[in-house]
C-alpha positions in Angstrom: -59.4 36.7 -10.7 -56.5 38.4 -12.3 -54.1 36.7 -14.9 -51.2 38.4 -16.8 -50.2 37.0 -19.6 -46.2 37.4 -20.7 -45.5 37.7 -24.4 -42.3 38.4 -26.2 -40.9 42.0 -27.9 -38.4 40.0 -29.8 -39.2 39.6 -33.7 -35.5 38.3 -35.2 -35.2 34.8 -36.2 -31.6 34.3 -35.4 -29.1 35.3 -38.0 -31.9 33.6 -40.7 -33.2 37.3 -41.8 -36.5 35.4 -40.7 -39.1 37.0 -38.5 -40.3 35.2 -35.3 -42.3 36.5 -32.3 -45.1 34.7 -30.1 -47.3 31.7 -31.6 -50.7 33.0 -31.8 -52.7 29.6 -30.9 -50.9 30.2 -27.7 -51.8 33.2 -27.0 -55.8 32.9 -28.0 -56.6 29.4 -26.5 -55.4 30.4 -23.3 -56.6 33.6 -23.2 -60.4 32.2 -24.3 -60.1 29.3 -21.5 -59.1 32.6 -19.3 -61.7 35.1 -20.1 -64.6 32.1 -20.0 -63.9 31.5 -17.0 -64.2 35.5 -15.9 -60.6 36.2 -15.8 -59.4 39.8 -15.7 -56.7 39.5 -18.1 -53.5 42.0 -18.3 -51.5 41.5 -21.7 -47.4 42.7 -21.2 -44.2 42.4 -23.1 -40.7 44.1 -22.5 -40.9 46.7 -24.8 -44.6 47.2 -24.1 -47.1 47.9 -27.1 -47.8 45.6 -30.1 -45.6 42.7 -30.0 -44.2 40.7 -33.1 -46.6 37.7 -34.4 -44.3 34.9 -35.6 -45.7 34.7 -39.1 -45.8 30.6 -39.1 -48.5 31.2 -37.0 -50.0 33.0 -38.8 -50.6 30.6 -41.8 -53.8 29.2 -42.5 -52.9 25.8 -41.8 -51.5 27.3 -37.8 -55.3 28.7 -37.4 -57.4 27.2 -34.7 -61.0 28.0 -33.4 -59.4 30.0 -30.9 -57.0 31.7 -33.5 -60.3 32.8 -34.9 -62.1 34.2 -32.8 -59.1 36.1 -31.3 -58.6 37.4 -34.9 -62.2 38.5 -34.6 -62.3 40.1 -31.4 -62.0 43.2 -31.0 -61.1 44.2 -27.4 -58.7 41.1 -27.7 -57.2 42.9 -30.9 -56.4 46.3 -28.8 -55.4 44.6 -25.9 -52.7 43.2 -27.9 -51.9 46.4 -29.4 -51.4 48.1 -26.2 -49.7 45.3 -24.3 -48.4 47.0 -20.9 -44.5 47.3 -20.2 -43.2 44.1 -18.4 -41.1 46.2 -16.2 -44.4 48.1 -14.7 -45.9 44.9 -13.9 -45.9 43.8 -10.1 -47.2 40.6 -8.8 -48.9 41.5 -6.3 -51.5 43.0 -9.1 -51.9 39.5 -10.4 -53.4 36.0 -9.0 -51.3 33.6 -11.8 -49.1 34.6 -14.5 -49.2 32.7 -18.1 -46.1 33.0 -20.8 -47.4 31.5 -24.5 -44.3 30.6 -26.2 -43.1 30.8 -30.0 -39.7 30.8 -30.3 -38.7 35.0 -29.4 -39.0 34.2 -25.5 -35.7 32.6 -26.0 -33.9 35.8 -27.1 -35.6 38.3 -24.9 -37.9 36.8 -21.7 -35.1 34.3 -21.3 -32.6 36.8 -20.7 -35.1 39.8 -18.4 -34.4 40.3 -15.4 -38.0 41.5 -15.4 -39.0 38.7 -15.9 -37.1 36.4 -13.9 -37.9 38.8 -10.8 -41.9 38.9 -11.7 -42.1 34.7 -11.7 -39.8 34.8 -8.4 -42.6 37.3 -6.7 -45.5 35.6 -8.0 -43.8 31.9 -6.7 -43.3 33.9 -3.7 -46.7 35.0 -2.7 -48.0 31.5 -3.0 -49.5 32.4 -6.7 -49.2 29.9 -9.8 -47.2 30.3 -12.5 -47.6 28.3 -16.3 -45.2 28.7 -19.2 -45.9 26.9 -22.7 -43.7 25.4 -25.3 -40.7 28.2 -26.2 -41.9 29.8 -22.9 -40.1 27.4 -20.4 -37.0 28.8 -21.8 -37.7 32.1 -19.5 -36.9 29.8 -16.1 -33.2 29.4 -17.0 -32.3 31.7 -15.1 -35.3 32.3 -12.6 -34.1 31.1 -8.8 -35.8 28.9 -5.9 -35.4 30.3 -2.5 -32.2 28.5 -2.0 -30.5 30.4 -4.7 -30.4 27.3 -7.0 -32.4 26.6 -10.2 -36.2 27.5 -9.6 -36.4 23.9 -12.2 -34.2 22.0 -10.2 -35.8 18.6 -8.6 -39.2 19.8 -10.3 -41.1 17.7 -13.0 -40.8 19.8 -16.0 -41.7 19.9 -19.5 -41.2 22.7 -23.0 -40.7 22.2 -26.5 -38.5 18.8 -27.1 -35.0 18.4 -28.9 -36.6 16.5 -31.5 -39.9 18.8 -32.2 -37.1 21.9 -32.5 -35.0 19.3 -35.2 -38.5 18.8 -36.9 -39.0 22.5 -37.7 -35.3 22.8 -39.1 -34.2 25.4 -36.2 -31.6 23.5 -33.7 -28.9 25.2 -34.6 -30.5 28.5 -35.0 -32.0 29.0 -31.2 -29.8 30.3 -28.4 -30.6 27.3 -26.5 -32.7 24.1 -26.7 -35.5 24.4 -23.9 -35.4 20.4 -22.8 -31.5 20.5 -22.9 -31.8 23.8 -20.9 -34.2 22.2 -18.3 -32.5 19.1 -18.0 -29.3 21.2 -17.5 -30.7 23.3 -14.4 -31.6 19.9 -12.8 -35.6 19.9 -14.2 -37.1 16.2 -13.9 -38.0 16.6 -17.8 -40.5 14.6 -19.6 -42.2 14.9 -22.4 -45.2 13.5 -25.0 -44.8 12.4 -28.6 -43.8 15.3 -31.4 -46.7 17.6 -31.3 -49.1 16.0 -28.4 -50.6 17.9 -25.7 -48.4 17.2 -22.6 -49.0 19.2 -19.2 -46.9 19.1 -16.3 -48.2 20.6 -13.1 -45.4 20.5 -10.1 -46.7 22.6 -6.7 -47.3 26.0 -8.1 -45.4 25.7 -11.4 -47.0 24.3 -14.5 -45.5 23.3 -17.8 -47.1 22.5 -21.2 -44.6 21.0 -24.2 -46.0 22.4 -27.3 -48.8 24.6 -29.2 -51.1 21.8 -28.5 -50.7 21.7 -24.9 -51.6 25.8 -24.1 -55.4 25.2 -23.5 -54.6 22.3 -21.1 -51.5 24.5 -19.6 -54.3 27.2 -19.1 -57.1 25.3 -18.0 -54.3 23.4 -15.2 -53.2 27.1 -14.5 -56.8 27.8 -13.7 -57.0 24.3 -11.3 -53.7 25.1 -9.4 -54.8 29.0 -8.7 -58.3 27.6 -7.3 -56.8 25.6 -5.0 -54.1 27.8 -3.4 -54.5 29.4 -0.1 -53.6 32.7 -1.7 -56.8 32.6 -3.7 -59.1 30.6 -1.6 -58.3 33.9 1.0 -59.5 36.4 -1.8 
């Protein structure tokens, strides 16, 4: 079983002067709910090498279990210094595909063409795909078959309008992920402010927030056992 996981080269917080990047509880509970399960996993980003830690996450009051042992870990540690280049990744190489969020997918993973192409293929080949949080932000502009909005009809869910108001940053973002779903035609829902919510619709699977990225791995994990593409491997 092969999962790549998607993480963001972008480090600018807006015009704040701020730094921002990926949220590490994102990254290390579903990367431990991955390799427990004896995943083979592939770290990318665009640019490839170490990508930007949003510092928030990196306050003791952000830390987790998971945060932890990732911190502690030191094949985990390299990996994530050597993440692969985004645009050398295929998905043929891969059986599911994970994005943690934080807010930098919204300035670069959002806009990559890499991207959008990589979550098309892997849709394609009957393979699941989950993004977390921030991360749903990289489907605005990833397409269905038809040529429409890959979101469009689905039930959906990302970080909510009033979780990005409670951290101060609605007018800073390039776009607010539930207005962007809702926008594309996404059946949104979502949880209250900072409660694991996990949306799973055919081979697409949605969490709202850094508490829902075990539960968005661990529904990953449930959808790619039961497709035909990996019952076949």
């Amino acid at each position: 079983m092969k999962i790549l996981m998607v993480l963001t080269s972008h480090d600018r917080l807006g015009d704040t002067g701020k730094k921002t990047g990926f949220w590490l509880e994102e990254l290390a509970a579903p990367y431990y709910v991955f390799q427990d399960a004896g995943a083979d996993i592939t770290l990318a980003s665009p640019r490839g090498g170490q990508p930007p830690l949003d510092p928030k996450s990196d306050e003791p009051d952000a830390q987790t279990d998971a945060t932890r042992r990732f911190r502690n870990d030191k094949a985990a540690m390299q990996a994530l210094a050597s993440t692969r280049t985004l645009a050398s990744m295929r998905a043929d190489d891969f059986d599911a595909v994970f994005y943690p969020g934080g807010h930098g997918p919204l300035w670069d993973l959002a806009e990559s063409r890499d991207s959008a192409a990589l979550i098309e293929g892997t849709l394609a080949a009957g393979k699941p795909v989950a993004v977390v949080c921030h991360a749903p932000g990289v489907l605005r502009d990833v397409k269905a078959p038809d040529g429409g909005p890959l979101v469009r009809g689905k039930r959906v869910t990302g970080f909510s309008n009033t979780e990005e108001a409670a951290v101060g940053l609605t007018k800073v973002v390039p776009f607010l992920v539930e207005d962007m779903l809702k926008a594309a035609g996404g059946l949104y829902s979502k949880s209250g402010d900072w409660q694991s919510h996990v949306v799973t619709d055919g081979l697409l699977v949605t969490g709202q927030n850094p508490a829902s990225s075990a539960a968005g791995a661990q529904a990953l994990l449930q959808v790619l056992q039961a497709t035909p593409a990996h019952a076949a491997r």
